[in-house]
Structures are given as C-alpha cells and as structure tokens.
C-alpha positions as CSV (number, residue, x, y, z in Angstrom):
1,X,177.2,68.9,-23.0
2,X,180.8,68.7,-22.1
3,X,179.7,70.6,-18.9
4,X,177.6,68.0,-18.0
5,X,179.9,65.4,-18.5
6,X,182.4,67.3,-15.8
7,X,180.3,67.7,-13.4
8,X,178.6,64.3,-13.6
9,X,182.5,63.2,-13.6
10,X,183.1,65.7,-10.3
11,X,180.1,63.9,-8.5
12,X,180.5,60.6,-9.3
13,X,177.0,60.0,-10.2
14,X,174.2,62.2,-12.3
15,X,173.6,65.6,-12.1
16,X,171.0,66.3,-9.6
17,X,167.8,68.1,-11.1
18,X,168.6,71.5,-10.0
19,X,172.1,71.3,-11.3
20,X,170.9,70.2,-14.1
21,X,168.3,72.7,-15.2
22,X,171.0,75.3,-14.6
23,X,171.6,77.6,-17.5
24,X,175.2,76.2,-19.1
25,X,177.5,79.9,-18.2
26,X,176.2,78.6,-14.7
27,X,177.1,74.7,-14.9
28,X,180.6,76.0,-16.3
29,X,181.0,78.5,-12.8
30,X,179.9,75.9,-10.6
31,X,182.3,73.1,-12.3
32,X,185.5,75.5,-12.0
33,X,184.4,76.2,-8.8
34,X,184.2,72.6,-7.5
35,X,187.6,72.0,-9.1
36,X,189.0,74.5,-7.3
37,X,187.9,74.0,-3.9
38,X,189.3,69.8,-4.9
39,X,192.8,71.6,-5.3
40,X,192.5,73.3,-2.2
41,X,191.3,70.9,-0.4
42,X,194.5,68.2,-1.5
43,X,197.0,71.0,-1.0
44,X,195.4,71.6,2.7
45,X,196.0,67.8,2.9
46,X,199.3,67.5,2.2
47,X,200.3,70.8,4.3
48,X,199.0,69.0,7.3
49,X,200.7,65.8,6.2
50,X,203.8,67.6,6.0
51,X,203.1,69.1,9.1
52,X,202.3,66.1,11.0
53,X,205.3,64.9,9.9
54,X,207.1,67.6,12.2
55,X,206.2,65.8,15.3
56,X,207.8,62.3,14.5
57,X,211.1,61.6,15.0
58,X,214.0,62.8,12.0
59,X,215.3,59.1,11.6
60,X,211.9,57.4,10.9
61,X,210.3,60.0,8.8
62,X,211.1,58.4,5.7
63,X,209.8,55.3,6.9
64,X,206.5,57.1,8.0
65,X,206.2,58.8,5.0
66,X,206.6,56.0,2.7
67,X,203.7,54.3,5.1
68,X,201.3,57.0,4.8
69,X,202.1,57.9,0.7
70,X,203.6,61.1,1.3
C-alpha cells in the first residue's frame, strides 16, 4: 500500500489502471525509477543554470542568481 501511496504522491493524482493492476515488486521498480529520473532531471537543471550563468557578466551574477533562485 505504501507503494501506492508513492506513486499516487509522484503523479499528483491517482494511479492510472494499468499502474495500478501492476504486481507490487513492479509498482516498487517503477517508483524508484520515477524518483530517479526527478533527481536527474533537477541536477540537469541546475547544471544548465549554472551554466547559463557563465554567459552573464561576473559583477551581476549574484544579482541574477538571487533573481532566478539559484
């Protein structure tokens, strides 16, 4: 049940009916799976944030940063 609950949480919504009827080893697999590719997708965000950040001017970085919430 707890499974559920995680990936109803990662979806924001309820489990669609083929999620659902998935055997719970499976549900587990997909949930790490889904929390994984969120944590690679934020670190691949804030890489190119950073990198961005290259491109503007040394003096107004912090400014920009503090703007943007990086």
């Amino acid at each position: 049940m707890t499974t559920k609950r995680t990936l109803a949480q990662q979806l924001d919504g309820p489990l669609p009916a083929g999620i659902d009827a998935l055997p719970d080893d499976q549900q587990q697999v997909l949930a790490d799976a889904l929390s994984q590719a969120r944590r690679a997708q934020a670190e691949a965000l804030q890489s190119a944030g950073e990198s961005a950040l290259s491109h503007i001017p040394f003096f107004i970085r912090p400014a920009v940063r503090k703007a943007v919430g990086l």
